[in-house]
C-alpha positions as CSV (number, residue, x, y, z in Angstrom):
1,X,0.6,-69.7,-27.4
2,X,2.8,-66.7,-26.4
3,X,4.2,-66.3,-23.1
4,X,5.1,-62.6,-21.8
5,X,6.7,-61.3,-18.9
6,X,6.6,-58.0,-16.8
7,X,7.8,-56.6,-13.6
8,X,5.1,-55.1,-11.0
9,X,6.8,-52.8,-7.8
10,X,4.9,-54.1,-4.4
11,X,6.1,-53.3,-0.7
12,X,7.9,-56.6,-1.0
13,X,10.2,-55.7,-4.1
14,X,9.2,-56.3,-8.0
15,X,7.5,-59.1,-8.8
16,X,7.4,-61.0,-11.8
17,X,4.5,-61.7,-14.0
18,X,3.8,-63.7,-16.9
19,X,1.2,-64.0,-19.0
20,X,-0.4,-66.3,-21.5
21,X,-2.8,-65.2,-24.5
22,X,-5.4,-66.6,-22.1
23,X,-4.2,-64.6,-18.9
24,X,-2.2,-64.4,-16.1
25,X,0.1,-67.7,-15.7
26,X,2.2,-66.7,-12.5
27,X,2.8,-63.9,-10.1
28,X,6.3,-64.4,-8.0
29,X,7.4,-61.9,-5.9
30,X,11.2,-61.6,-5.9
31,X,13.8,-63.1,-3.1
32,X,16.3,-61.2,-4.7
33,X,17.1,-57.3,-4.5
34,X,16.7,-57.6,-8.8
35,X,14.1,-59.4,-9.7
36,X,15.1,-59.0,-13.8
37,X,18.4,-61.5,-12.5
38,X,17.8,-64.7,-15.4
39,X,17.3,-67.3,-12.6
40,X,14.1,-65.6,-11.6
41,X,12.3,-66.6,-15.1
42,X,14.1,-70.0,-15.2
43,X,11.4,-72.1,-13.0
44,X,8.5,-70.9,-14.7
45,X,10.3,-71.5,-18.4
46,X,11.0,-74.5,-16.9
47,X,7.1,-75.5,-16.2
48,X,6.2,-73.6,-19.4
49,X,8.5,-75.1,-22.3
50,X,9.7,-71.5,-22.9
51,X,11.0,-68.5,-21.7
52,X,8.5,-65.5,-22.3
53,X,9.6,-62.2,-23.9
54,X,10.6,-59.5,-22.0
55,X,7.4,-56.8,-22.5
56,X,7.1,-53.8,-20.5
57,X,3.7,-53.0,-20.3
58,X,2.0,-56.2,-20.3
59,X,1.2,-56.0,-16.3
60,X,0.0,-52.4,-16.4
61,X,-4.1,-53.5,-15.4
62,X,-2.4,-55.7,-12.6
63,X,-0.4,-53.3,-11.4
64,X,-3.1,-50.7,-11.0
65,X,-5.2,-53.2,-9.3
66,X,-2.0,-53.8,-7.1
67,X,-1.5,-50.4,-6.2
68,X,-5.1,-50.4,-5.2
69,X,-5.2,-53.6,-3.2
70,X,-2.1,-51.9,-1.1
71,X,-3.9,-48.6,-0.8
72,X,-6.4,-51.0,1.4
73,X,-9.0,-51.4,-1.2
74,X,-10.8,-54.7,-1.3
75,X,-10.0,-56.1,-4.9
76,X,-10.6,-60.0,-6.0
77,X,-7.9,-60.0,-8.6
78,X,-9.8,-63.8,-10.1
79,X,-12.9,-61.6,-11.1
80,X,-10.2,-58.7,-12.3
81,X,-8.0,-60.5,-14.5
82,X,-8.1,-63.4,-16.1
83,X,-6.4,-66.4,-15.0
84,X,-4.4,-69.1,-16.4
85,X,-4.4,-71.9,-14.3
86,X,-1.8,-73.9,-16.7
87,X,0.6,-74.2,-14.1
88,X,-1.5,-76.1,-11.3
89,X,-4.4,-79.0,-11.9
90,X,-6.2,-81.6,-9.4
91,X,-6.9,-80.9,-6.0
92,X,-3.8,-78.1,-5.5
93,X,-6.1,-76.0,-8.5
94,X,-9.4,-76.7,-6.2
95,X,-7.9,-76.0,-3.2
96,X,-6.3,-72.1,-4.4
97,X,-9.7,-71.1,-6.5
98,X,-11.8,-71.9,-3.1
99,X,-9.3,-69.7,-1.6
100,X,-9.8,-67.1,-3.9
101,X,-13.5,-67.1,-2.3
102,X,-12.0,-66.2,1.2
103,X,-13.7,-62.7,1.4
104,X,-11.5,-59.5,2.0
105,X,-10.3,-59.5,5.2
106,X,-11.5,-62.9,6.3
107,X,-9.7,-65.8,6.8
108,X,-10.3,-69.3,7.2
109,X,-8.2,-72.9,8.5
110,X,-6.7,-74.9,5.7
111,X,-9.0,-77.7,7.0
112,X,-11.8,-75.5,6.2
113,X,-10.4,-74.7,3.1
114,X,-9.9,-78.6,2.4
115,X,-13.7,-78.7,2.9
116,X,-14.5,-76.5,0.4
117,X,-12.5,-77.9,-2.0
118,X,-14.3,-81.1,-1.3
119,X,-11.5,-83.3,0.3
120,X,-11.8,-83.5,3.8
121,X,-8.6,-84.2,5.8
122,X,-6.9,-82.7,3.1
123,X,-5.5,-79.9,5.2
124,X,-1.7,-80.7,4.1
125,X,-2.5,-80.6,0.8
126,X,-3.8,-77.1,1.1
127,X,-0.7,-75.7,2.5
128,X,1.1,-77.3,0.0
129,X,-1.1,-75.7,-2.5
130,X,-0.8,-72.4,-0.9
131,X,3.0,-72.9,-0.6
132,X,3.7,-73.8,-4.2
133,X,0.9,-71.2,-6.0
134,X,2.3,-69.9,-9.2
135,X,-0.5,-66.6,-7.6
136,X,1.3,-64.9,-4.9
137,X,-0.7,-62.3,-3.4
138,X,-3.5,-62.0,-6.3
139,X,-4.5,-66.0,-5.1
140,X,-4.8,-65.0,-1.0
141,X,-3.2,-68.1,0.4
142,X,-2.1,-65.2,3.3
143,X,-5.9,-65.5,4.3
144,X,-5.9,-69.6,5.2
145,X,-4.3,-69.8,8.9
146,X,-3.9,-72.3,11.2
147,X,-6.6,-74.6,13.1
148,X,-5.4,-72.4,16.1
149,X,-6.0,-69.0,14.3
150,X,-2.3,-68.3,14.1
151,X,-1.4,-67.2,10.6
152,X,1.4,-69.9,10.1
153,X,3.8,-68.7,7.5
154,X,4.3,-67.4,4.1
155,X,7.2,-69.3,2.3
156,X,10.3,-68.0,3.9
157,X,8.7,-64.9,4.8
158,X,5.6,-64.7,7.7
159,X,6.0,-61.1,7.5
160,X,4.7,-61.0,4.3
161,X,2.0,-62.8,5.6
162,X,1.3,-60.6,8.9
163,X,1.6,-57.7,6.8
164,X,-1.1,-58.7,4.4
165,X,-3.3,-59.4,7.2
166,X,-3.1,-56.5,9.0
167,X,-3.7,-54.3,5.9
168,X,-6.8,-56.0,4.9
169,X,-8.2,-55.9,8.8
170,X,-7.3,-52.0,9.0
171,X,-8.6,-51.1,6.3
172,X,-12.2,-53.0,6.7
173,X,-12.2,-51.8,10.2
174,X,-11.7,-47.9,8.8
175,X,-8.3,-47.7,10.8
């Protein structure tokens, strides 16, 4: 298997993306200003056995779909691209392809979500799910909110979060 890497621009800074021969294997947006900095590839190498070549190019179709996601058009990156789910198994890999049904601008509770995945009660799990996706953004973990309808966080960063809400809600209300 080879494993190649890529850096895609988004509002939040680059982000990284690897792929497999089979697809996409992670999608982390950056905490740092430079995203190419070595420490960045060293977690998924880590989880992966090996560190994927540098290959400029290799994103290219997600980044166009990217571009058009944050131009407000409603893309479901899972029926886009395909996905290697590799990196997450058992009821964290249920839990983030039910999310990936969550239509454009919708949202639903992580107890819903738990539902769907078919564990009940399994709401914590969920978040963890959401928290730990190797899928940032093309997965859209920003869509499950709290019980309470508040959007809860995004990592270290519910801005992200609010911000991916709000662009999805203006643009399917024509704003």
């Amino acid at each position: 298997m080879t494993f190649r890497h890529d850096f895609i621009p988004t509002p939040f800074g680059d982000a990284l993306a690897v792929f497999s021969d089979a697809g996409i294997v992670s999608f982390d947006l950056s905490e740092s200003e430079d995203p190419s900095v070595p420490w960045l590839l060293e977690g998924v190498s880590r989880r992966l056995g090996e560190t994927p070549e540098y290959a400029p190019g290799t994103a290219d179709e997600l980044a166009h779909l990217l571009d058009a996601y944050f131009e407000g058009r409603p893309i479901r990156f899972d029926e886009q691209v395909p996905f290697d789910w590799r990196l997450v198994d058992g009821f964290a890999r249920a839990a983030l392809q039910a999310v990936c049904d969550i239509p454009w601008a919708e949202t639903m509770s992580y107890g819903e979500v738990a539902v769907v995945a078919g564990s009940p009660g399994a709401a914590r799990a969920v978040g963890t799910a959401c928290r730990l996706t190797p899928f940032s953004v093309i997965v859209p973990v920003h869509r499950v909110i709290r019980s309470d309808g508040s959007p809860g966080h995004y990592g270290a960063h519910p801005e992200r979060k609010r911000f991916l809400l709000d662009l999805e809600r203006e643009s399917a209300s024509g704003s």
